[in-house]
N, C-alpha and C positions, 0 to 999 in steps of 0.2 A: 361797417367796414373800417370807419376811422380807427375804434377803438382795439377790432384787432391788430392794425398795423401798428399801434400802439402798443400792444402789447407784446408782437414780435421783435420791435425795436427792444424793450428793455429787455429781452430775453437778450440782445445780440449783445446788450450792455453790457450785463450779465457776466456773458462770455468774456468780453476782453477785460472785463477786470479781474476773471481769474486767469485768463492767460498774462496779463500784466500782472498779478500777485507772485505766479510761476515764475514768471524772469525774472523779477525781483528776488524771490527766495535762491534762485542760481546765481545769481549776482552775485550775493552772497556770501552761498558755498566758495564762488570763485576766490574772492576777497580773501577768503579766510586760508584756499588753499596756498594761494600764493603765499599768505603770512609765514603758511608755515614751512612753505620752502624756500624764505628767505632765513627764515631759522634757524633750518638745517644747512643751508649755505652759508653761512655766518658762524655753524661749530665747524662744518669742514673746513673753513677756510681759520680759523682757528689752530685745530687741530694740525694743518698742514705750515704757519708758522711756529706750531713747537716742534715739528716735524724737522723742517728748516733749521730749527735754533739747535736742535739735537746734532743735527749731521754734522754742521759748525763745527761744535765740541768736539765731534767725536774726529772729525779731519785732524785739527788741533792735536788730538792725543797722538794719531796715528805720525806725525810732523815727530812729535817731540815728547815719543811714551816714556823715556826714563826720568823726562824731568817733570812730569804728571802725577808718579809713579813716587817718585823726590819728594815730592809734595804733600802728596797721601801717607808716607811713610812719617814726615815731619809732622805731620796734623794729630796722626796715630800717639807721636810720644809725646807731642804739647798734652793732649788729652792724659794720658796717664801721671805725669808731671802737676796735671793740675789737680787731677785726684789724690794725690801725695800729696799735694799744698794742701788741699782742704780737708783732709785727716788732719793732720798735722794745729790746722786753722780749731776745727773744730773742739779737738783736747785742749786747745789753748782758753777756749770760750767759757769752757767746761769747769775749769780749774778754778774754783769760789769756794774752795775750803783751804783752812790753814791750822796750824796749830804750832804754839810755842810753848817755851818756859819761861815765868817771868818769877820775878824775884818772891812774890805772896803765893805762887802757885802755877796755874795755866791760864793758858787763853786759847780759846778756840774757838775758829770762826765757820760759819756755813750762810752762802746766801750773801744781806746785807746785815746781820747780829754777830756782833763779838760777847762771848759767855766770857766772865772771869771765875776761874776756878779756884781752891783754896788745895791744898796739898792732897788733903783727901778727896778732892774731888767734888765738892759741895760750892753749889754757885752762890759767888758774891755778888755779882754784877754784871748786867747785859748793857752796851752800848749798842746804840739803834744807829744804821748809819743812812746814807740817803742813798747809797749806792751800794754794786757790790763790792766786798770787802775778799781783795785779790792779796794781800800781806798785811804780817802783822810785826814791828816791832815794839820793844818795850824798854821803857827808860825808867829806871826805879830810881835812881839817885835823884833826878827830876820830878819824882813821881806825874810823868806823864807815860801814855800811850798812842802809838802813832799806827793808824789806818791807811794804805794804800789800798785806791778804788780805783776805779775804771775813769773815772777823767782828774784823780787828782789824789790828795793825801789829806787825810785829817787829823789834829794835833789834838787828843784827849786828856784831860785831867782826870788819873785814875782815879782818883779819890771821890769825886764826886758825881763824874761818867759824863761830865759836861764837853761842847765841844770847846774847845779856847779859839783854834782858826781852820780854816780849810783853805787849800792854795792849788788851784787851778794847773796840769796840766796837760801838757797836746796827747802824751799814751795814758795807756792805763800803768799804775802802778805796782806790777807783780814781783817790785823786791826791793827791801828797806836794810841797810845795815846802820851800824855806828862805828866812824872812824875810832883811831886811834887818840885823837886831838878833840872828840867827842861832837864831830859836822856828821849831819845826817846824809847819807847819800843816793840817791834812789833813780839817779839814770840820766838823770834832766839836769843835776848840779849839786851840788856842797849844799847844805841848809844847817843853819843856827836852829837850838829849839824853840825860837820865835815862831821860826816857818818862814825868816828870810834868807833867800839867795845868796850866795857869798861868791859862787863860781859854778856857770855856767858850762853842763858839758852837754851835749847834744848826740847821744847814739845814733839817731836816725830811725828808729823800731824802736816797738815794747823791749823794756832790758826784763828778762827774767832771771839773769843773772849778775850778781855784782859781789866783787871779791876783792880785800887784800892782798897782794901778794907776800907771803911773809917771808920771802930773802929779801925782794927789791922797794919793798914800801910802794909798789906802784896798783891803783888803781885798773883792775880787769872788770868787762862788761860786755855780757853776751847779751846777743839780741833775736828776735823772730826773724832779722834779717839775713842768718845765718852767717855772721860775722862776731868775731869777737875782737874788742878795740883793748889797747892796752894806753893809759891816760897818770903822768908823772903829775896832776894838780896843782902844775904850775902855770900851764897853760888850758889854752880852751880847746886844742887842738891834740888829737890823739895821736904820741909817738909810734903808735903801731898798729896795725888792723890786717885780721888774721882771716881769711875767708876758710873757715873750721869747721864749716859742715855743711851739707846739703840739704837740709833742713831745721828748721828755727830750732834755738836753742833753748832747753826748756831749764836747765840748772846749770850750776858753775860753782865749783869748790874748790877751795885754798888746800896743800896738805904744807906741814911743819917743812918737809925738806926745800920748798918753794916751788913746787910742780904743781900744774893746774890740772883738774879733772872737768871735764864737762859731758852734756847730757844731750841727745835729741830722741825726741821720740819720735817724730816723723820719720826719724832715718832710722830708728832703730840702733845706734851706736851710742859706745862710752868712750872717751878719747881721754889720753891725759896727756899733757904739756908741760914741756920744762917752762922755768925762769923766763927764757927768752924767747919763747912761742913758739919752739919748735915738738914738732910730732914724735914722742917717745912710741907711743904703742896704743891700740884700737881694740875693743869688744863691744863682736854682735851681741843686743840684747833688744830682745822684743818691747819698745814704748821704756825707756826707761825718763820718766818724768820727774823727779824729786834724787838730791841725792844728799848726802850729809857724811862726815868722815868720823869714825869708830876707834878710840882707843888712839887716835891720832896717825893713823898709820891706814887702815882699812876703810873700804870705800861701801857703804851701803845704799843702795836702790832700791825708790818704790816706783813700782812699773804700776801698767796701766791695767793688768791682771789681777791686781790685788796683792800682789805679791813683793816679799822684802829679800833681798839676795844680798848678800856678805862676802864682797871681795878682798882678796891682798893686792896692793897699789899694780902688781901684773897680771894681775887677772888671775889668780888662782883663782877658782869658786870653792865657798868655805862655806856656807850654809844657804836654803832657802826655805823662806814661811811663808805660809799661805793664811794671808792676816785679816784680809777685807774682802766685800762681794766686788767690789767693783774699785776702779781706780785708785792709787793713792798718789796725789797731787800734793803732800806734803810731806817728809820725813826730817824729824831735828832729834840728833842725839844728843842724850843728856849724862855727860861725866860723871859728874858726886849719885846716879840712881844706877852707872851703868845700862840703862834703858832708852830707846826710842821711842816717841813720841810723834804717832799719825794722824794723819788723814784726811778722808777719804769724800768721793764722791755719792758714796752707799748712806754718809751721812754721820758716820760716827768718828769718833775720833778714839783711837785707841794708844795704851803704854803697853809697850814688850820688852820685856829684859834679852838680855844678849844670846837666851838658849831659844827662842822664839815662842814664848811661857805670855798672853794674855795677862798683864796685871789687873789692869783696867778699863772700861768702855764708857765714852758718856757716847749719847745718843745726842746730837747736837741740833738738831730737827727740831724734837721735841722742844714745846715751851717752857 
């Protein structure tokens, strides 16, 4: 008897330990359902503060929908405004080819290598630079050559391709002339062919342009900051500052009668200028980036098409050629050949005589 009441107890045992395993596994369940509609009460109530932050807004516009509306339409033209800036930005970045004439031949840059050319065309000498090389001018009587790069200028001895100094500036340097008094000038100040300072001028932006003016002897200098300053070199301070365009100025030319031409290609305009900075007369032209004056009189353009167009100082159009694949970021005409001398982003540099006739191409790329 013992042993069956013994055995019906752990039967009963038995029992409550799966009815206790059952509660437990409901427990649980419970546990977990709750979990998950604190879940779901935590996105709704979520969802019901954006809900809230919405209506906010939306009361807000209801108050005060024209000046909402004010808003939207000003955000609209920043936006377009900045797209023209950075067109504009980006052709500027672009622009690492050059080419001149110097006294033994050419010179033509792409990249950070200057090639020295011989008349026919045949390289004498490559100058290796550390950066890239945004201008080029050339001093034969010194036999030196001078590199403007992206944070500065390098003063070369042609003869041997050696560097002599480099002098650190705040822009980069996209444009080198020689005074008439033989001071270099390149945006930032006066320089002796040392490569020291004599006179500090400060445009404020990259100058991509800087010109003589030949009635007034006065120093002109356009900038990416779509200003052109006009500066007598006696002081540090510019007697005039012309706000000349709506987007950066990509060239700037002297003509013999003392009128300024200038260039943007972000705007797509060619503007020229009397003596005293006033507005003579405007042409639409798509990118025109490089410009140089023809015969002393005529205005020539290399656009960002490839292409070279041949104006009279009013805008007549008098010819156009279709010379390069892609941009031309340099054009220098050259008197005693009658012929132009470019180029180009496509990488070559070519000479065209005045009918639009190919003389020559080097391929500047190549080693």
């Amino acid at each position: 008897q013992f042993i069956e009441y013994q055995a019906s107890q752990m039967k009963k045992l038995k029992r409550l330990e799966r009815a206790f395993n059952e509660q437990n596994s409901t427990i649980t369940n419970l546990l977990q359902l709750i979990e998950e509609q604190n879940g779901k009460i935590q996105n709704l109530q979520n969802a019901l503060n954006k809900a809230n932050s919405f209506q906010r807004e939306l009361e807000a516009v209801m108050k005060n929908p024209k000046k909402e509306l004010k808003e939207v339409a000003e955000a609209k033209t920043f936006v377009k405004q900045m797209k023209k800036a950075f067109q504009g930005v980006q052709w500027n970045l672009l622009s690492n080819a050059f080419a001149t004439e110097t006294l033994k031949g050419f010179a033509v840059s792409y990249s950070n290598e200057v090639k020295l050319l011989s008349p026919n065309f045949m390289i004498t000498g490559v100058l290796k630079s550390g950066d890239k090389v945004r201008s080029l001018l050339d001093l034969p009587d010194n036999g030196l050559m001078i590199t403007g790069e992206d944070n500065g200028f390098r003063i070369w001895d042609a003869e041997t391709q050696n560097i002599k100094k480099f002098v650190k500036e705040r822009y980069s340097i996209q444009k080198l002339i020689v005074l008439p008094n033989g001071m270099i000038a390149n945006g930032h100040g006066l320089y002796d062919i040392s490569g020291k300072r004599h006179l500090h001028l400060e445009h404020g932006s990259i100058v991509k342009g800087i010109e003589v003016n030949q009635a007034t002897g006065y120093l002109w200098t356009a900038g990416s900051d779509h200003k052109i300053k006009v500066w007598d070199l006696k002081t540090t301070s510019p007697i005039k500052t012309l706000s000349a365009h709506n987007g950066g100025i990509d060239a700037l030319k002297s003509l013999p009668n003392g009128n300024m031409v200038s260039a943007s290609c972000s705007e797509n305009i060619i503007k020229v200028w009397d003596k005293f900075g006033s507005l003579l007369t405007f042409y639409k032209q798509n990118c025109p980036h490089s410009i140089d004056i023809m015969n002393g009189e005529d205005i020539i353009v290399g656009t960002s098409e490839g292409k070279v167009h041949i104006f009279s100082e009013n805008f007549q159009k008098m010819q156009v050629f279709h010379i390069h694949n892609k941009g031309i970021v340099s054009i220098n005409y050259i008197d005693e050949m009658e012929s132009f001398l470019t180029a180009s982003e496509d990488g070559t540099t070519k000479l065209v005589d005045q009918e639009g006739n190919i003389v020559h191409t080097v391929n500047v790329e190549a080693p």
